[in-house]
C-alpha positions as CSV (number, residue, x, y, z in Angstrom):
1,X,57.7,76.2,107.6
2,X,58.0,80.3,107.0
3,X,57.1,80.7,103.5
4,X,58.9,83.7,101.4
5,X,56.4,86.6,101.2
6,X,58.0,90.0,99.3
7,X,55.1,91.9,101.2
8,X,56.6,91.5,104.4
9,X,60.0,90.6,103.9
10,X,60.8,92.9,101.1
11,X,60.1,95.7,103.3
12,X,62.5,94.0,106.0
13,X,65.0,93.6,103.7
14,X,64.7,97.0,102.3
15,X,64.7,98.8,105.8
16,X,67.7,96.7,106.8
17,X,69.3,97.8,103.8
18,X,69.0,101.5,104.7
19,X,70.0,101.2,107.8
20,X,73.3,99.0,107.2
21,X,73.9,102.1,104.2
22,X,73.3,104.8,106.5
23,X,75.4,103.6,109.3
24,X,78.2,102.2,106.8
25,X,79.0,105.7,105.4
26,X,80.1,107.5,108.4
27,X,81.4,104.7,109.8
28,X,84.6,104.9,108.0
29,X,85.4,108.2,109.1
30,X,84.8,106.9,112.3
31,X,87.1,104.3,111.8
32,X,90.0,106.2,110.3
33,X,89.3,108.5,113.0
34,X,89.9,106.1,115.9
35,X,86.2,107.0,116.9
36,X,84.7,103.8,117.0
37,X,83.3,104.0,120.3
38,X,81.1,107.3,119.5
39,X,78.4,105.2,117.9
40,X,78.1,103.2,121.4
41,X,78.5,106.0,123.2
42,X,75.8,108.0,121.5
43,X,73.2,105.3,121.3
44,X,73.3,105.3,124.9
45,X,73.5,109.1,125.5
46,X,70.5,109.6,123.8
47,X,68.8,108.4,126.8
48,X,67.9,111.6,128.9
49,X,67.5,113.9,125.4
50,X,64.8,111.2,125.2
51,X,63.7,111.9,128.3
52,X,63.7,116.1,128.6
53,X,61.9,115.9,125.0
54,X,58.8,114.0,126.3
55,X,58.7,115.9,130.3
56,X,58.6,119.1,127.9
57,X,56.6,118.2,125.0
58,X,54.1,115.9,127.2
59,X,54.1,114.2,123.7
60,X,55.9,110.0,122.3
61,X,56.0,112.3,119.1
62,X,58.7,110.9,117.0
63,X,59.9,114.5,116.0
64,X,59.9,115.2,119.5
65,X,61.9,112.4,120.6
66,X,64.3,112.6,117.5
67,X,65.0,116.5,118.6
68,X,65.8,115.9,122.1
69,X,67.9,112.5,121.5
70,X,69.8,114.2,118.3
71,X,71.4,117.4,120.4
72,X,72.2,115.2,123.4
73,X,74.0,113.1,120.5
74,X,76.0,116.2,119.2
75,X,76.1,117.0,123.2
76,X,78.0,114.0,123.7
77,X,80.8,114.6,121.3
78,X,81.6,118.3,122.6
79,X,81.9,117.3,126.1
80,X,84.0,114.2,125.0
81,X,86.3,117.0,123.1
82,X,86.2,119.1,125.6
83,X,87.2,116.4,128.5
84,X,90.1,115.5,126.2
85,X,91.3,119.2,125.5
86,X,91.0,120.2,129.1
87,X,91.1,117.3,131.4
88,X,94.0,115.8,129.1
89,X,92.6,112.0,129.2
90,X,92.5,109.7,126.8
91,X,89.6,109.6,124.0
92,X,88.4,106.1,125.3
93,X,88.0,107.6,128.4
94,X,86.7,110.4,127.6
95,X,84.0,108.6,126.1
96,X,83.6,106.6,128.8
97,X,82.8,109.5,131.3
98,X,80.3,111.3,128.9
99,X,78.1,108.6,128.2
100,X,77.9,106.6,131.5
101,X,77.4,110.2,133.3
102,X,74.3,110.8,130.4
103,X,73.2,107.3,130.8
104,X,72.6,107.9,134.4
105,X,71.2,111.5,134.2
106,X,68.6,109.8,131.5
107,X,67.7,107.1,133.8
108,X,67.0,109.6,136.9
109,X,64.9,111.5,133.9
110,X,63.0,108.7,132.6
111,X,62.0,107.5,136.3
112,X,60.4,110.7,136.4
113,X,58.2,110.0,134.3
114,X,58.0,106.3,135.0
115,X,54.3,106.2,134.8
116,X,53.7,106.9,131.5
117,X,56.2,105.7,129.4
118,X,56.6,102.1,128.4
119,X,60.5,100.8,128.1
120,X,60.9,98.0,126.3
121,X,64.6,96.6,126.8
122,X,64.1,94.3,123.8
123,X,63.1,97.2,121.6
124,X,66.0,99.3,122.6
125,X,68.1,96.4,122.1
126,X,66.9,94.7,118.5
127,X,64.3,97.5,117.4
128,X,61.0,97.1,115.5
129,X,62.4,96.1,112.2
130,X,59.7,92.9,112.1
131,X,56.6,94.9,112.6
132,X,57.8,97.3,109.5
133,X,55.7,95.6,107.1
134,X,52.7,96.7,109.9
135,X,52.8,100.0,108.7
136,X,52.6,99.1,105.0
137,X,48.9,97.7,105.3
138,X,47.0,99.5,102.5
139,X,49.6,100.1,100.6
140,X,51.1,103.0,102.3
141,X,55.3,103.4,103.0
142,X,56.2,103.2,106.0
143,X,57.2,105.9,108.0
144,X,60.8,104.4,109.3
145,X,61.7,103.9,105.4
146,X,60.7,107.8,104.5
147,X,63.0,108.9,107.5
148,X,65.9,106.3,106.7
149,X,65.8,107.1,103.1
150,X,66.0,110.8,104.3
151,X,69.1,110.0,106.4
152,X,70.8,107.8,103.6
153,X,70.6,110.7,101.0
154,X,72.0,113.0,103.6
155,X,75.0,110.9,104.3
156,X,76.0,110.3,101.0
157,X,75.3,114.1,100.1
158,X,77.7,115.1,103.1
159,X,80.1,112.4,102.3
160,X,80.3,113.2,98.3
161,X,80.3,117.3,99.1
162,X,82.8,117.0,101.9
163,X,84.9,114.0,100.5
164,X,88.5,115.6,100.3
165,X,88.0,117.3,104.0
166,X,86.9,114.5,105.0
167,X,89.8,112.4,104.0
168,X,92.0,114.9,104.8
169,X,90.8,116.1,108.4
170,X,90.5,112.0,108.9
171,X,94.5,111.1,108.1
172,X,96.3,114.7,109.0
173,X,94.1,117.4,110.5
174,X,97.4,119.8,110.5
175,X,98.0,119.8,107.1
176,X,94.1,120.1,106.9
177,X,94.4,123.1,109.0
178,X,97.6,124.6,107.2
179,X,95.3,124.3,103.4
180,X,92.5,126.2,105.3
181,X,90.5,123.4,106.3
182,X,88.7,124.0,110.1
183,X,89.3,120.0,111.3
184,X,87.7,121.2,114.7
185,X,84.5,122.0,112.8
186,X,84.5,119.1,110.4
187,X,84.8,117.1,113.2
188,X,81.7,118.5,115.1
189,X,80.2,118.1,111.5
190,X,80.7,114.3,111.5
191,X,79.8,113.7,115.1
192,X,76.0,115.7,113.8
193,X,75.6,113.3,110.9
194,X,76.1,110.2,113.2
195,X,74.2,111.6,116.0
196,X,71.3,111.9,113.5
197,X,71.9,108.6,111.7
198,X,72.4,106.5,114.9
199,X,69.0,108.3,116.4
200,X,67.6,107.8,113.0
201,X,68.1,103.7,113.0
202,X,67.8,103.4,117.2
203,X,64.2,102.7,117.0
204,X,63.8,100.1,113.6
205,X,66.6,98.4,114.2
206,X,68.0,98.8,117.8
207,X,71.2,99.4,118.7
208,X,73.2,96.2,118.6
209,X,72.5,96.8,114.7
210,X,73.2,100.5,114.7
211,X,76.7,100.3,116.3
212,X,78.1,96.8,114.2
213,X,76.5,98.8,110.8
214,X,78.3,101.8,112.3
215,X,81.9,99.8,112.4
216,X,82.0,96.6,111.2
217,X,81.8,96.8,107.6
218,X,84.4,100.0,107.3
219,X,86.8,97.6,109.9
220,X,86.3,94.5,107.5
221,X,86.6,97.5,104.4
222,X,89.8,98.6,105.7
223,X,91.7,95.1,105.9
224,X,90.7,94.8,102.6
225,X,92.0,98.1,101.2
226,X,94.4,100.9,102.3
227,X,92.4,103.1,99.9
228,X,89.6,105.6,100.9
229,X,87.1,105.2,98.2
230,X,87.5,101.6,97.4
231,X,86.9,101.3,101.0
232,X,83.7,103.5,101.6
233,X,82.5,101.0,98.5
234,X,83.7,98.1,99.9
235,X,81.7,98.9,103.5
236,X,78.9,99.8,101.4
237,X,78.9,96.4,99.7
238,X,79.7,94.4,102.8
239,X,76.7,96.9,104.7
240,X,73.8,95.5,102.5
241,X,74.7,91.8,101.9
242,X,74.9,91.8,105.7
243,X,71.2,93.0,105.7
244,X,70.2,91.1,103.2
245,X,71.9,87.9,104.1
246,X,70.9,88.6,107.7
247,X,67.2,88.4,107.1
248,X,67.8,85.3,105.1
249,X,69.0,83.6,107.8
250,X,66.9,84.5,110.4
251,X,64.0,83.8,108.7
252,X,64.8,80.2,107.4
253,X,68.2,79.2,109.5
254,X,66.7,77.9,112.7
255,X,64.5,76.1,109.8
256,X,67.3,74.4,107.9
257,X,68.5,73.4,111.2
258,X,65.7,71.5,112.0
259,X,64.3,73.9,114.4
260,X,60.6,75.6,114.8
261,X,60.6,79.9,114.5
262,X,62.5,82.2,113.0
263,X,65.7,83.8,114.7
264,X,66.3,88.0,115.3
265,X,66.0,89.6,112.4
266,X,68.3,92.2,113.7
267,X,70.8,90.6,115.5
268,X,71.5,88.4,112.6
269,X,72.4,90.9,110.5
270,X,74.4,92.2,112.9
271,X,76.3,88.3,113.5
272,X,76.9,88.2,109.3
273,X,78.5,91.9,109.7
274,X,80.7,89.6,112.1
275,X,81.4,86.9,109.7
276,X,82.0,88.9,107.0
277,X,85.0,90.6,109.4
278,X,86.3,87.4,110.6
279,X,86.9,86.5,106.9
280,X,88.6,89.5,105.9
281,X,91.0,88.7,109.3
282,X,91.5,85.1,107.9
283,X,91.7,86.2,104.3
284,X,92.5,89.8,103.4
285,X,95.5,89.7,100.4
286,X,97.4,92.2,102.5
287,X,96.5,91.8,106.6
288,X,95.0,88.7,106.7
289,X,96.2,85.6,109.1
290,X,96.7,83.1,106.2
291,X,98.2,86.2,103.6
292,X,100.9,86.8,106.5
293,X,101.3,83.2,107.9
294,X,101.7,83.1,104.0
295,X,104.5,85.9,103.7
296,X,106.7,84.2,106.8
297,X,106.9,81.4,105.6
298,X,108.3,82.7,102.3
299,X,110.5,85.0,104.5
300,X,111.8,82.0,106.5
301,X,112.5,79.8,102.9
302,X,114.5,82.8,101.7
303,X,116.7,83.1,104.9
304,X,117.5,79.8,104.9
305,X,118.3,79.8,101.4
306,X,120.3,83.1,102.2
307,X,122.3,81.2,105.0
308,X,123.0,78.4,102.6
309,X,124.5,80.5,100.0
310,X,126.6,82.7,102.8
311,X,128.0,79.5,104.9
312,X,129.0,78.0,101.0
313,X,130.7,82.0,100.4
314,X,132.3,81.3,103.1
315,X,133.3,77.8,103.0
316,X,134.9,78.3,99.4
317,X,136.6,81.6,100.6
318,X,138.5,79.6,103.4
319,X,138.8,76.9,100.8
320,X,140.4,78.5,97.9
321,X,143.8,77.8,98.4
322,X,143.6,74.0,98.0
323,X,141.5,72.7,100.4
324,X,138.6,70.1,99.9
325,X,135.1,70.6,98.1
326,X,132.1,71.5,100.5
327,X,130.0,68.5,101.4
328,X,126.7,67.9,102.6
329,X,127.8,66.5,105.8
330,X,129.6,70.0,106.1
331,X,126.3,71.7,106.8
332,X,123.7,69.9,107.9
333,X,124.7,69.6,111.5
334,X,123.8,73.2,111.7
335,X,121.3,73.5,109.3
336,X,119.3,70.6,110.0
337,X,119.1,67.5,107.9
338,X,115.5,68.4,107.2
339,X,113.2,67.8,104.0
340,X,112.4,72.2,104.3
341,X,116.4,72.6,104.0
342,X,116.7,70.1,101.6
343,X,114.1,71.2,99.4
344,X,115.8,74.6,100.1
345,X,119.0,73.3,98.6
346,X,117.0,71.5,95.5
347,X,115.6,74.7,94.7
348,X,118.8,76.7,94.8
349,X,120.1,73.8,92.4
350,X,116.9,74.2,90.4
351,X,117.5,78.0,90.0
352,X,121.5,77.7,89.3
353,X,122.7,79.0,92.6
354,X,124.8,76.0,93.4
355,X,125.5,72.8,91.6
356,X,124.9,69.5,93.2
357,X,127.2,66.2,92.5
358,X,123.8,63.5,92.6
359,X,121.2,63.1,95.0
360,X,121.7,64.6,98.6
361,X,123.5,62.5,100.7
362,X,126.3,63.0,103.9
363,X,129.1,62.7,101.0
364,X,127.4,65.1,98.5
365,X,129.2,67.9,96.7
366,X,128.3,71.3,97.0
367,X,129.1,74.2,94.6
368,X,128.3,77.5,94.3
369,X,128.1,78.5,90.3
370,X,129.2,82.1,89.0
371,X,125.5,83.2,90.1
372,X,125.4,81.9,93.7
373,X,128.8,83.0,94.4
374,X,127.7,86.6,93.3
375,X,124.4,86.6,95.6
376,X,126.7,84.6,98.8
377,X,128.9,87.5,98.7
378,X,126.1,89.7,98.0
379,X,124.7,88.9,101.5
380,X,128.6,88.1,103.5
381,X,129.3,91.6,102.7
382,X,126.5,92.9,103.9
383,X,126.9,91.2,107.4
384,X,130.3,92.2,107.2
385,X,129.4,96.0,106.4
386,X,126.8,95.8,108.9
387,X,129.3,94.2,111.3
388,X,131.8,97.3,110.4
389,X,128.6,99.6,110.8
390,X,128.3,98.4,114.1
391,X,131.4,98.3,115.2
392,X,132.5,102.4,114.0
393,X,129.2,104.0,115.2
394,X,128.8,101.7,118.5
395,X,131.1,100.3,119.7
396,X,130.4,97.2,120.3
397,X,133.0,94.5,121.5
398,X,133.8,92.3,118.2
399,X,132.2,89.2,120.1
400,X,128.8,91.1,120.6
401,X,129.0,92.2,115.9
402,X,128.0,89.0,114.9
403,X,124.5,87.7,116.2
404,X,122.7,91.3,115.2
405,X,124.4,91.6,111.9
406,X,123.3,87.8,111.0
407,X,120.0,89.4,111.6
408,X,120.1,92.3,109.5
409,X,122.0,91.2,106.4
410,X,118.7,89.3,104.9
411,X,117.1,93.1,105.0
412,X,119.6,95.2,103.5
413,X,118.7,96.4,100.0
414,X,121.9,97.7,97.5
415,X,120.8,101.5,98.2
416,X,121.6,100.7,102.0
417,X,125.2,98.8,101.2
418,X,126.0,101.7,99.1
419,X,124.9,103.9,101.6
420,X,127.2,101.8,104.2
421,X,130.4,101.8,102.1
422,X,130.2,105.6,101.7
423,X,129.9,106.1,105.4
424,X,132.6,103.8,106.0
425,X,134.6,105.4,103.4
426,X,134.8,101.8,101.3
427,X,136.5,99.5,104.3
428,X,138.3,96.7,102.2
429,X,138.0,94.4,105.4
430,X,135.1,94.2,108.5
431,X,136.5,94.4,112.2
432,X,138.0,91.0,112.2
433,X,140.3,91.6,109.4
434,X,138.3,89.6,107.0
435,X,137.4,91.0,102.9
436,X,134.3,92.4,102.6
437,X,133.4,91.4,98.9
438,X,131.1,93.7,96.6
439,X,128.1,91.1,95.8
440,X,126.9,93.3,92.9
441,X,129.3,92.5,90.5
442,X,131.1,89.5,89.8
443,X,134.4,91.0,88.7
444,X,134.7,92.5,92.5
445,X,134.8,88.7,93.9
């Protein structure tokens, strides 16, 4: 069984840690940008910058390497501008040219100088983020934590500095423009700090990891939040329990289920990033699945509610000359003798809406009190306004007024029927001659 050892995984752990960080920060802007591709596109860009950089240098320097694939990486986001600006395509697509087109060029390279350099797909893939602790024999830090820690403190320098043209350039790059803000260069600027960071993290931890830590947690941030900073904290959060929850698992998952070895370190932390998503889609307050499966159902209790009190209005307003007390019976045929409608009608009784004459049965009074004949004609003269609405400004036949302004009365707030009635110059009566009551005050019924 793999026994915990800080030694090794500590500096696993650490160097995941930077990376996620690293990648998290600019990811946002990417995000908010619509730029999420870049990342992908880059990693695989880098390919023939790779390439020139060692058929010049002779050299598998890292500085070398990092030049080359870095200005291939800011090379990639001009020509994608410029493809846009000039061959007026789409940005997807625009990506898509660049980086298959690089791709191939660093592929024609790299066979030229097939025999002597190694590829490992797996490494390009997951990285060397395992064999980190390798280079801390003797106590020494290792390299890829120097140059990580490098790029981290870079990031967040460039994101504090250039916070408000960041968030500016990111949501309106006109009115960035009009306050003297170049969004063309702050642009460029961005696509330099992710070539560098996504160069930075391609060789420890691959580039699966590099373009989820790039997106993920700032896609997962922003279901959370609609607001900038909470969200850059948010993906920062999400960015190292990924890592750190990522190593976790690999290390003793395939363990706890019974199984011998230890899973990729790398791709792990990658699959949390995942989960962490897929529960902010299930679960974020505001754009989550259950938060607005959540909301429509409350939306659907409240129409029906709604229709109950209107088809009472109505039923009293034909009925006030004499004629018989509204009766259970009366309404479920179209409502739906259903335990949802009757629990809607319990909890309009509950509330005082309308007063019921004993337990709901076929031969059940129904009564609207003071307060739910105020809200029925609250939302009749809305449809009816709406109907008038429709009617004046449309023209529509009187048989085609009814079916969209059952619709829209639920949604029309007392600004919009005071809006209505000025238009219409206060109509006493809708298109089919009948009153249109005032719903805000009682004394207008």
């Amino acid at each position: 069984m793999i026994q915990w050892d800080w030694s090794i995984d500590g500096w696993v752990i650490l160097v995941g840690v930077l990376s996620a960080l690293s990648c998290a920060l600019p990811g946002n802007f990417l995000v908010l940008r619509k730029l999420s591709l870049m990342g992908d596109a880059i990693s695989h860009a880098v390919l023939p910058g790779l390439a020139i950089a060692f058929l010049l240098s002779h050299s598998r320097s890292s500085w070398s390497m990092f030049v080359g694939a870095v200005i291939v990486g800011v090379l990639t986001a001009v020509l994608t501008q410029l493809i846009m600006r000039h061959g007026k395509v789409e940005q997807g697509a625009a990506m898509g040219v660049v980086f298959s087109i690089l791709f191939a060029v660093g592929l024609i390279l790299i066979r030229q100088a097939a025999d002597h350099v190694d590829l490992d797909p797996g490494c390009v893939l997951y990285g060397n983020i395992v064999q980190v602790p390798l280079d801390a024999l003797g106590g020494q830090v290792p390299p890829v934590v120097v140059n990580l820690g490098v790029v981290l403190v870079v990031n967040v320098l460039f994101v504090g500095l250039f916070y408000k043209e960041l968030k500016l350039t990111a949501f309106d790059p006109e009115l960035a423009t009009t306050l003297g803000i170049d969004a063309r260069w702050m642009h460029y600027a961005l696509m330099v700090i992710v070539a560098v960071t996504t160069v930075a993290n391609f060789e420890a931890v691959g580039s699966i990891l590099v373009i989820a830590m790039l997106i993920v947690p700032g896609v997962t941030a922003h279901l959370l939040t609609d607001r900038l900073g909470i969200m850059i904290v948010i993906s920062a959060v999400l960015a190292v329990a990924s890592a750190v929850l990522g190593h976790i698992l690999a290390a003793f998952g395939p363990g706890w289920l019974g199984m011998n070895g230890a899973a990729n370190t790398a791709a792990m932390m990658a699959v949390v990033t995942g989960g962490f998503l897929l529960i902010a889609i299930a679960f974020s307050p505001q754009h989550g699945l259950v938060a607005t499966l959540v909301r429509r159902v409350a939306l659907s209790s409240q129409i029906l509610r709604q229709d109950i009190l209107g088809m009472l209005f109505r039923w009293e307003e034909l009925n006030r000359a004499g004629g018989r007390p509204a009766q259970w019976s009366d309404f479920h045929g179209v409502l739906g003798d259903s335990t949802r409608t009757r629990g809607a009608v319990r909890y309009l009784a509950r509330h005082g809406l309308i007063r019921l004459a004993g337990p709901i049965q076929p031969s059940t009074r129904l009564e609207l009190t003071p307060a739910g004949s105020t809200a029925g004609a609250r939302l009749i003269g809305s449809h009816r306004l709406w109907e008038s609405f429709l009617a004046e400004h449309f023209e529509l036949a009187e048989d085609h007024l009814h079916e969209p302004a059952e619709r829209m009365e639920h949604f029309i707030t007392p600004d919009l029927r005071t809006e209505l009635r000025e238009q219409l110059t206060q109509p006493a009566t809708d298109p089919h001659g009948r009153r249109i009551p005032g719903g805000d005050d009682p004394r207008l019924e």
